[in-house]
C-alpha atoms as one frame of an Amber mdcrd trajectory, in Angstrom:
protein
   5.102  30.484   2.913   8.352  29.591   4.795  11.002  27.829   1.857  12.355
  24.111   3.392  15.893  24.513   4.317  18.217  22.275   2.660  18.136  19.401
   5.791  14.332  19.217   5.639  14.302  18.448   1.839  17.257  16.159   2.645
  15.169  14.688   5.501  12.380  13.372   3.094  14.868  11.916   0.505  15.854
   9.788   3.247  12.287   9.165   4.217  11.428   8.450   0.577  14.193   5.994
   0.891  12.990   4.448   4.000   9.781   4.161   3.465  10.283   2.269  -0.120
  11.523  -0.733   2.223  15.101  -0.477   0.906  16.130  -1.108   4.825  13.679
  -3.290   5.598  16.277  -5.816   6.091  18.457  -3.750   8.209  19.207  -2.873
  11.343  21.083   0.661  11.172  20.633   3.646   8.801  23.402   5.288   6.665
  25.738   6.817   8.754  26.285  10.939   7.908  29.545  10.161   5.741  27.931
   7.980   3.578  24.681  10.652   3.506  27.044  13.415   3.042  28.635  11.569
   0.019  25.636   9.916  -1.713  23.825  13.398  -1.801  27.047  15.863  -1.925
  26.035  17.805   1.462  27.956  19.257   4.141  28.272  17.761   7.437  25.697
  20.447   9.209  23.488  19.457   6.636  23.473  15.645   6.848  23.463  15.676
  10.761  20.245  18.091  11.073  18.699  16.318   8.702  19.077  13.067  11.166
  18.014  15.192  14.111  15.141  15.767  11.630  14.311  11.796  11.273  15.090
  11.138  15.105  12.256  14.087  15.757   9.877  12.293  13.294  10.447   8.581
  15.880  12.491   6.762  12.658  15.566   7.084  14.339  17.466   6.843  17.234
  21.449   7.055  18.180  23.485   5.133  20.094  26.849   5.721  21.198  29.269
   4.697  19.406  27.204   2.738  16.879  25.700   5.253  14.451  21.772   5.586
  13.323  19.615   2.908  14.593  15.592   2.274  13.114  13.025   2.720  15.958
  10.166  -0.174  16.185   7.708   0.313  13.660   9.915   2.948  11.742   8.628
   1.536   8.079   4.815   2.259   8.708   5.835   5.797  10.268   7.786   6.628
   7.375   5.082   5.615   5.550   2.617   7.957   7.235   5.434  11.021   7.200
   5.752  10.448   3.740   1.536  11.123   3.698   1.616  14.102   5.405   4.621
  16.077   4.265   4.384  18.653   1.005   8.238  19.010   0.959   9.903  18.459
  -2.682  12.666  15.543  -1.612  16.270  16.836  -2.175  17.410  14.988  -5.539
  20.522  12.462  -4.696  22.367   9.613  -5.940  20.274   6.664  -4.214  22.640
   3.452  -3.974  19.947   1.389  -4.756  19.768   2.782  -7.726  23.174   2.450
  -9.040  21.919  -1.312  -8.649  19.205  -1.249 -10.627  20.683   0.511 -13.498
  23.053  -2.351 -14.518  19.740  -3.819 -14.855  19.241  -2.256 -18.201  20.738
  -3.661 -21.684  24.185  -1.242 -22.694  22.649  -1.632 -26.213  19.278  -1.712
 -26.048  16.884   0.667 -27.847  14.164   2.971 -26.678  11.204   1.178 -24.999
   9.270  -0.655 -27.562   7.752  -3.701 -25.941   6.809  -4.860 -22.706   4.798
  -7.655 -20.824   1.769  -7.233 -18.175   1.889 -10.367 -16.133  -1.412 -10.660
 -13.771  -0.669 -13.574 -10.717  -4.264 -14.585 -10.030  -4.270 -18.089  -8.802
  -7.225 -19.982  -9.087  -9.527 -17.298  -9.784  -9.615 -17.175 -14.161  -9.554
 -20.312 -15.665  -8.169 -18.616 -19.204  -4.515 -20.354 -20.434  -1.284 -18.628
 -19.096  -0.264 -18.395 -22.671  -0.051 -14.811 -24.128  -2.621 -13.519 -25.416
  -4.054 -10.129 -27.128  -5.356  -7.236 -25.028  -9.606  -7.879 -23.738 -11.266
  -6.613 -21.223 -12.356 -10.217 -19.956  -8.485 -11.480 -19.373  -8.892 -10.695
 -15.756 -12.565 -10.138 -14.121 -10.596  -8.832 -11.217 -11.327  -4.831 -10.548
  -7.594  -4.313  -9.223  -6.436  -6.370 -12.393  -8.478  -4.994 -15.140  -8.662
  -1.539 -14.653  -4.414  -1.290 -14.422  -4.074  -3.380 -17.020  -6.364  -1.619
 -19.247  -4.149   2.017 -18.259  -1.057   0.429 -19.041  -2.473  -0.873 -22.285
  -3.860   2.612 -23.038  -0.881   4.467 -21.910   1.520   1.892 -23.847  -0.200
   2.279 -26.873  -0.094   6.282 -27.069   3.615   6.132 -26.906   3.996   3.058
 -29.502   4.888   0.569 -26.918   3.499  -3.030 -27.548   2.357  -5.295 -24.646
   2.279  -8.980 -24.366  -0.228  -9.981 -21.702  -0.095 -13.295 -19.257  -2.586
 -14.502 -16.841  -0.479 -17.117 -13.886  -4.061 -18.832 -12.882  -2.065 -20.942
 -10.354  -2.132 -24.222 -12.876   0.654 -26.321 -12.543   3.920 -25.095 -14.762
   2.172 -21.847 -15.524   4.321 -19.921 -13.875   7.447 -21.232 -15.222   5.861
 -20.905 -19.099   5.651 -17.596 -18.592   8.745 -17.162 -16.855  10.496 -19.180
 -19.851   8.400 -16.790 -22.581   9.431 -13.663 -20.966  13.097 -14.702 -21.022
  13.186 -16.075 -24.623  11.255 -13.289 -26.123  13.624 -10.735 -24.770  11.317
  -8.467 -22.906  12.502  -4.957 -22.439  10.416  -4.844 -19.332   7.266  -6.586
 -17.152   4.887  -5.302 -14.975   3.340  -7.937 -12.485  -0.162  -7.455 -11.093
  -0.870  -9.709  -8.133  -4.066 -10.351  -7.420  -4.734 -10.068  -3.540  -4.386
 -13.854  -2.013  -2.185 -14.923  -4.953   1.148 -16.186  -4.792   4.005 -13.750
  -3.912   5.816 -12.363  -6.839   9.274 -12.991  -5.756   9.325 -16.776  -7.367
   8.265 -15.537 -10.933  10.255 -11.639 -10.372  13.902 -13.410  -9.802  14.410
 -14.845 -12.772  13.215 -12.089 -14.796  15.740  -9.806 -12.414  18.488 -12.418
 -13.166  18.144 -12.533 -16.943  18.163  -8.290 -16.633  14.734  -7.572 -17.096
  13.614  -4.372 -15.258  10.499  -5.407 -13.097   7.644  -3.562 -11.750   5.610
  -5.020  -9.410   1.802  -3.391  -8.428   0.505  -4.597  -4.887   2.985  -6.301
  -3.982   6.014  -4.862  -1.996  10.037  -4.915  -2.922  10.409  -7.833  -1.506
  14.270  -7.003  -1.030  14.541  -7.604  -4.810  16.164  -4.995  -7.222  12.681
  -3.772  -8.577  10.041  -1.104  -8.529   6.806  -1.695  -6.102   3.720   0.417
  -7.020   0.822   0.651  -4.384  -1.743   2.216  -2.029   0.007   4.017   0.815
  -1.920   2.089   3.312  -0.679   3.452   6.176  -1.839   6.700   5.146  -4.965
   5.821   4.269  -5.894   4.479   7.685  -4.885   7.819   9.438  -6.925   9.566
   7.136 -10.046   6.949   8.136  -9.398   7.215  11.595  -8.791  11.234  11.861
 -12.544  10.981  10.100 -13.703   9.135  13.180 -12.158  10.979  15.520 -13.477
  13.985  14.358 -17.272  13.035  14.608 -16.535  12.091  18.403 -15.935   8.366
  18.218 -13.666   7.020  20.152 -13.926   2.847  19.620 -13.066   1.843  16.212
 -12.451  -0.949  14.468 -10.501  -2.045  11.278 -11.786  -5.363   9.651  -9.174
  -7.705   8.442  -8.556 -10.942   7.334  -8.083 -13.876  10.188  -4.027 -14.125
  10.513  -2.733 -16.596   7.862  -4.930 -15.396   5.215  -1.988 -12.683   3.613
  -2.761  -9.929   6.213  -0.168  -7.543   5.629  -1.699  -5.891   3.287  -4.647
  -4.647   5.295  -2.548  -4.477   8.370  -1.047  -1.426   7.326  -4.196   0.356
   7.779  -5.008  -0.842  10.665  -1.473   0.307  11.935  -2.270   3.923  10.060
  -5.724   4.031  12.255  -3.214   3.091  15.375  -0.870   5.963  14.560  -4.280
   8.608  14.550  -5.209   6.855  17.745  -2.035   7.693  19.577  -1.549  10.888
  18.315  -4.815  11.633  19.770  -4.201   9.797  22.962  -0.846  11.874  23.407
  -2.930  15.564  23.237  -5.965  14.460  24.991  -5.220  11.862  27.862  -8.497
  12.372  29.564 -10.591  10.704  26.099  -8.804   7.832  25.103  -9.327   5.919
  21.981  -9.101   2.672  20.812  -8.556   0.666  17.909  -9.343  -2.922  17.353
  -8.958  -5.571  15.141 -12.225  -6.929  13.673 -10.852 -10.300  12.290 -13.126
 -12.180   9.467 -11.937 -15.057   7.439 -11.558 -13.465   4.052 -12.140 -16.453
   1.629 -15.333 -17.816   3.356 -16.833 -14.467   4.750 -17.262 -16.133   8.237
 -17.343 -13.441  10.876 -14.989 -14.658  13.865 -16.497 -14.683  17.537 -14.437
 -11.447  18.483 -15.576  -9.709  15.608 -18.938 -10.422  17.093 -18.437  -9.049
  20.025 -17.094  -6.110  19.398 -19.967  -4.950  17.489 -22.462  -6.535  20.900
 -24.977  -2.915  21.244 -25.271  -3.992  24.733 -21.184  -3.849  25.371 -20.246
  -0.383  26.754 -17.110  -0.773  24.618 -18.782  -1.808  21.330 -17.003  -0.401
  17.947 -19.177   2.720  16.914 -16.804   3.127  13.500 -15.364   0.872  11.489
 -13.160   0.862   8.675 -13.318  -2.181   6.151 -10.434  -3.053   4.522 -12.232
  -5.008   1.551 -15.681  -4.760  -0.015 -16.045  -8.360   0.521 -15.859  -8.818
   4.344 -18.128  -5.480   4.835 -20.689  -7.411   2.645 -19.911 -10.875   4.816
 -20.586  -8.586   7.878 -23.865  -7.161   6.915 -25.712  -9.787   8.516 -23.650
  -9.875  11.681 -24.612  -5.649  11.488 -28.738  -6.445  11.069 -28.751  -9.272
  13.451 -27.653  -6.855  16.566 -29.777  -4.466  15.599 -27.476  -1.600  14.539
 -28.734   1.174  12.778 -26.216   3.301   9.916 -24.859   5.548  10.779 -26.823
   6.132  13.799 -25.065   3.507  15.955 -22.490   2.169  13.473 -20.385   4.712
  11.053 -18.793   3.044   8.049 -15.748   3.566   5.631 -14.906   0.851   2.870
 -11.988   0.828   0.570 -13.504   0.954  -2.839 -13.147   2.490  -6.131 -17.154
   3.722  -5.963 -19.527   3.952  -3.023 -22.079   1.225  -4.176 -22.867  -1.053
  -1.702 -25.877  -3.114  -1.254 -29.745  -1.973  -1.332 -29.795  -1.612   2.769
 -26.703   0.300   2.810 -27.212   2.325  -0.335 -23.732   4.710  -0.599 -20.859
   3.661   1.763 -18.253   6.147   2.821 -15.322   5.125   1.226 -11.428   5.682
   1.212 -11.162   5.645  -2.700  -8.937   3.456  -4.380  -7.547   4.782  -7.599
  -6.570   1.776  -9.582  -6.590   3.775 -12.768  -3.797   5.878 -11.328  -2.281
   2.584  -9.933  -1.909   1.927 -13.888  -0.301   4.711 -14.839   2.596   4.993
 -12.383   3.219   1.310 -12.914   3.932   2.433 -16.586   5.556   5.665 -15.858
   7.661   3.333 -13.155   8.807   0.956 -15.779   9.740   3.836 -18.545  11.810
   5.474 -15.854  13.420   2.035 -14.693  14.127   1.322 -18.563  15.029   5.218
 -19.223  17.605   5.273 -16.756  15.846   7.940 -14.790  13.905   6.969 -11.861
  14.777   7.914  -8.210  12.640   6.078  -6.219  11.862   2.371  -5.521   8.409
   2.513  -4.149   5.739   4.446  -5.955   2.817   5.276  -3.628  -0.308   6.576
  -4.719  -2.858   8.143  -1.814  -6.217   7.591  -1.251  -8.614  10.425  -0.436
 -12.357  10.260   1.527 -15.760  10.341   0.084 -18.416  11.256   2.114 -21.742
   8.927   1.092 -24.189   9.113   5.092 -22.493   5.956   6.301 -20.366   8.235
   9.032 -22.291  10.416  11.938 -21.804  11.312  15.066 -20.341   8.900  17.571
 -23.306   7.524  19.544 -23.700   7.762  22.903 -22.007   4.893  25.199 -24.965
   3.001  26.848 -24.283   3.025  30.833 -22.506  -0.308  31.814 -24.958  -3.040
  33.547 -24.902  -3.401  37.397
């Protein structure tokens, strides 16, 4: 096997970089000075490796006015960062020479910590802390992270506070105000799809100099460490499945817009990227990929959504990918009612941690969801942060595809009506 030359491994520090959301904010990249000095390359060096990132569409230059991003540069980073094996070329990141004045000159190894869990209006249990059970959150993407991090903290004689923000009045300032006054060495914040951002209750913490972590929820531009699925990759992945069974209409089910959609729309914008790679080598078989919008809280299936999945319409979704278990079950009676057989006419992926589904369905597909591994970089993320020794500022953690009878061959498209 070929070894990477020193401007490809440079190439995906930048990209690691990048894609953490560090730039988010930004118009223009580092120029190849400030490259050359931040990770002690030569000039050769630190200009290939920006032919590298222009080659990979995160780039582009403009006379006279150094590196600019390209649109959508973030979610191809993102999928880059999915696909490449390369070992990124260690460096001294600015961001974080930032977050290291975020640790105590005196303080002591790691010894105790908080789990915060943001999950408004969903537990009714007091915000107050509390000791660890398994019943503080009922929340899959709560529970099983914050039993890891429990787990993990206790093996190396780390103590954890745990908080539950249920959304009640003041409860996020309590906790806030506990944190502070207790002199937590670090916090973790779980947030709860649909729950409040974690900016308002992360600031503070950040301003009093108390590393945060935060798990599904992303930088936010604040000087912390975000832990979650790489989404983006995860919907290429979905969509290469597709493509390779032969169908060539899909579909990623979202929430209606206003319901916190950025999540899930980074999947959908993964499946897009596997669509137009595939539209670029074969011109003459197009594919497309659609939004299936639901309304999340209330599992009501919009009239598009409908439509697209009409057996009589030529142009019907014949795959779909379903961003949450609870609009796939919310669409299961849209599914019977038109008469569509699994996967016969209608191949399905889910994002789950297991493949159960309902009795009609039996095993789904599914893009599995490691929350247990979720856990433990969110704890390995904060001992680093607290250590003094972490590089990066988004931890991603991939998702990989189970294979359950809900995906078959694409079906064949039903002649259009005179």
């Amino acid at each position: 096997m070929r070894k990477p030359s020193l401007p490809e491994r440079l190439a995906v520090a930048l990209l690691s970089e990048i894609a953490s959301g560090h730039y988010s904010n930004k118009r223009s990249f580092l120029s190849r000075r400030k490259i050359m000095k931040l990770w002690k390359v030569s000039s050769p060096t630190a200009t290939k490796s920006l032919d590298i990132l222009r080659e990979w569409d995160i780039l582009s230059a403009r006379s006279r006015s150094g590196q600019h991003f390209q649109p959508h540069y973030l979610r191809t980073a993102l999928l880059h960062l999915n696909k490449t094996q390369l070992a990124p070329l260690p460096g001294q990141l600015s961001w974080t020479a930032k977050a290291r004045r975020l640790r105590k000159e005196n303080e002591e190894s790691l010894q105790r910590i908080s789990v915060v869990s943001i999950c408004d209006d969903l537990e009714q249990s007091s915000p107050d802390r509390h000791k660890w059970s398994p019943a503080a959150s009922r929340s899959v993407p709560i529970r099983i992270p914050s039993q890891v991090i429990f787990n993990k903290a206790n093996k190396a004689g780390v103590a954890v506070d745990f908080y539950l923000d249920n959304g009640a009045p003041g409860a996020s300032e309590e906790i806030v105000r506990a944190l502070i006054e207790s002199r937590m060495q670090g916090v973790i914040i779980l947030r709860r799809l649909l729950a409040s951002p974690v900016a308002p209750m992360a600031k503070p913490l950040l301003e009093a100099g108390i590393p945060v972590v935060a798990v599904f929820d992303d930088c936010e531009h604040l000087r912390m460490v975000s832990v979650n699925f790489n989404n983006v990759g995860l919907g290429y992945k979905a969509a290469q499945v597709f493509l390779n069974e032969g169908h060539r209409h899909l579909a990623v089910i979202v929430p209606e817009e206003g319901e916190d959609t950025n999540y899930y729309s980074d999947s959908f914008h993964g499946a897009e990227l596997a669509a137009s790679e595939f539209n670029a080598l074969h011109p003459d078989d197009p594919v497309t990929v659609s939004v299936l919008a639901m309304q999340l809280q209330r599992g009501r299936v919009l009239p598009a959504a409908k439509a697209l999945l009409r057996k009589d319409n030529p142009r019907r979704a014949t795959a779909i990918l379903c961003t949450a278990v609870s609009l796939l079950h919310a669409l299961e009676a849209t599914i019977q009612r038109g008469g569509l057989k699994i996967p016969e006419d209608l191949s399905v992926i889910m994002c789950s941690t297991t493949p159960a589904f309902s009795s009609r369905l039996n095993l789904v597909d599914i893009m599995k969801l490691d929350f247990e591994e979720i856990g433990a970089c969110a704890f390995a993320a904060l001992q680093s942060l607290c250590a003094n020794q972490f590089t990066e500022k988004a931890w991603l953690t991939d998702s990989c595809y189970e294979a359950h009878g809900t995906v078959g061959p694409a079906p064949a498209t039903p002649e259009p009506e005179a």
